[in-house]
N, C-alpha and C positions, 0 to 999 in steps of 0.2 A: 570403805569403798572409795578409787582412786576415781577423779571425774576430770577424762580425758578434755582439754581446752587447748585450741590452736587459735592463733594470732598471728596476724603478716601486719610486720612492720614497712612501712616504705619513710624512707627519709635520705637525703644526700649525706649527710656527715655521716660519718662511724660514728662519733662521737654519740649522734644523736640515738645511732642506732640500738646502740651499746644500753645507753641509759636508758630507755623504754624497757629494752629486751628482758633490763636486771628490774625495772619495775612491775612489769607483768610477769617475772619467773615467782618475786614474793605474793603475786593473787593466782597464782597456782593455775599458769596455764605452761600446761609442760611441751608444747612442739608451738616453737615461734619459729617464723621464714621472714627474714630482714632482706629489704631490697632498696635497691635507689633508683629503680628506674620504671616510669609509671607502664611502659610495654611491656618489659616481665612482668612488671605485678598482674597487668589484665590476662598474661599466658595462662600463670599462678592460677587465678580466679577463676579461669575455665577450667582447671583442671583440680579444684580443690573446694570442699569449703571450710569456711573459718567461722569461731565464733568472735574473734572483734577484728577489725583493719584500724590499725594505726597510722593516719597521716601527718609525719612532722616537717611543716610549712618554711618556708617555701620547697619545691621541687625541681632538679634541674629543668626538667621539661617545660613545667608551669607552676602558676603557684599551689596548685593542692586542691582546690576547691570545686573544680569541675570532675577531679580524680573520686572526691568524697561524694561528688552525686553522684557519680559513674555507679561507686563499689555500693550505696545505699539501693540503687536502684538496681538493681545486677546481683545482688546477693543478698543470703538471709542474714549479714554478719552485722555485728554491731560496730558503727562505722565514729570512731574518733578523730578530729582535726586539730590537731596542736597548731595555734598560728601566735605568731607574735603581739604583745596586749592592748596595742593602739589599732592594731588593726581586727580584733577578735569579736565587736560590735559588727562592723560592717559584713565580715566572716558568719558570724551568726544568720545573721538579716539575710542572704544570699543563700545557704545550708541548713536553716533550721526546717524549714516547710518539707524537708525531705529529709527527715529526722536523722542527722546526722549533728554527733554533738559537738562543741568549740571549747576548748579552752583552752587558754592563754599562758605563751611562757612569761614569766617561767615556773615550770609545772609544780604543782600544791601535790603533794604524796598522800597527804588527805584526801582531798578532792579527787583526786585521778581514782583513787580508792572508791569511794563512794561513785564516781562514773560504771567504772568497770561493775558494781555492783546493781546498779539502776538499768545498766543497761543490760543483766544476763535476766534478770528481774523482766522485763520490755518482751525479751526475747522469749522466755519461755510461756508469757502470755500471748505472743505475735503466732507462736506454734501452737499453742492450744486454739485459737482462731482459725489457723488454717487448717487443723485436725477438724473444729465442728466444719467449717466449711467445705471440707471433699466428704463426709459423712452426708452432709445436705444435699451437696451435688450428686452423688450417688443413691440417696432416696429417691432426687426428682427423677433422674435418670430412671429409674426402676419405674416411679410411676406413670411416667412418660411411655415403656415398653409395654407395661400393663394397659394403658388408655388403646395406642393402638393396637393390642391384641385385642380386646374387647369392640370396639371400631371394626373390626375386621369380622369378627362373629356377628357384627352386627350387620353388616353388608351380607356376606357371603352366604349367613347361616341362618338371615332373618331374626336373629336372637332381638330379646329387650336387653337393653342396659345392666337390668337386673341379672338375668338369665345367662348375660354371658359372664359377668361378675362372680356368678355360684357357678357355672361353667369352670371357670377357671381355677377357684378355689377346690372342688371338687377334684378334677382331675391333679391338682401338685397332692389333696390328701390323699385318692389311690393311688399313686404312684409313688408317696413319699417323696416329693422333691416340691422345690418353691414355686410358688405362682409367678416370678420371673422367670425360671425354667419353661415352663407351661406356656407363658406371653409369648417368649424365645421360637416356641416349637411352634405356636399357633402363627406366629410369623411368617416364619420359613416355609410350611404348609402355604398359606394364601396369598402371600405377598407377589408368589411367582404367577 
C-alpha cells in the first residue's frame, strides 16, 4: 500500500529548497510544493492540505517564525522550522507552546528523520482526538434534540418526563427510524 504524503516547502534559496525536497522524497512523501514567498504559501494553505510545512529560516519577508505559528495554527500539518543554531533556543522558546518543531542548521539526516517520524506519529493521534471529539459533539447534539423534544411533550402534551421519554422511544420502534428522527418531528410539529 502506497501512502500518499505532501509537504510545502518554503525557503528563499533553491539551494535550500532542493535539499529538504531530496530529504523528504527519501521519507516517502511523494507531492512536495517548494515556495519562497510566505503570501503564496498562505494562497497554497487555503487551497491545500499538507501533512508537514517545512520552514528554512530566514525568509525574504521575515524571519520564519510568525510564518510557523501562522501554518501551526491554520492547519492540521505538522509544522518544521529550520533556523540557524545560535539562534534555534530562542526559536524554540517563541514556537514551541504552539507545537511547532525547531531544529538547527545544519540539519542531522538522523534527526530530521526521527522529526518527520514523531511528528506523523503526533498527527495521527491529534486525528484520532478530533474523530472522538465530532463523535461527542454529535451525541450531545443528539441529546440536546431529544431533551428538547421531550420538554415540548412535556409542555404541550402534559406528558411526565418519563412518558415522554417512552413516547419517544416507542414511536422511532413503530416506525422503525431513531428517536432523533422522532425528537426532529416532535419539533417541527410544536416548535411552530
Amino acid at each position: 500500500m502506497v501512502i500518499f504524503m505532501k509537504a510545502l516547502i518554503i525557503s528563499k534559496t533553491e539551494t535550500g529548497l532542493r535539499t529538504i525536497a531530496q530529504m523528504l522524497k527519501k521519507e516517502d512523501y511523494n507531492d512536495i510544493d517548494c515556495l519562497a514567498a510566505v503570501d503564496i504559501a498562505k494562497d497554497k494553505l487555503s487551497k491545500n492540505e499538507y501533512d508537514a510545512i517545512v520552514i528554512n529560516t530566514p525568509l525574504e519577508e521575515e524571519s520564519g517564525l510568525n510564518f510557523s505559528v501562522y501554518c501551526a495554527e491554520h492547519t492540521k500539518a505538522c509544522v518544521i522550522l529550520i533556523v540557524q543554531q545560535e539562534r534555534s533556543l530562542d526559536a524554540f522558546n517563541i514556537v514551541d507552546s504552539h507545537g511547532v518543531l525547531v531544529i538547527s542548521k545544519p540539519i542531522n539526516k538522523h534527526l530530521f528523520h526521527h522529526y518527520l517520524i514523531f511528528t506523523q506519529c503526533f498527527k495521527e493521534r491529534l486525528l484520532t482526538f478530533e474523530r472522538e471529539n465530532e463523535k461527542l459533539k454529535s451525541k450531545l447534539e443528539e441529546v440536546n434534540v431529544i431533551n428538547r423534544a421531550k420538554l415540548l411533550l412535556i409542555q404541550c402534551l402534559s406528558m411526565t418526563e418519563q412518558q415522554a421519554h417512552r413516547y419517544l422511544e416507542k414511536q422511532a420502534m413503530n416506525m422503525r427510524t431513531s428517536k432523533l428522527s422522532i425528537a426532529k418531528q416532535v419539533i417541527r410539529t410544536y416548535e411552530n
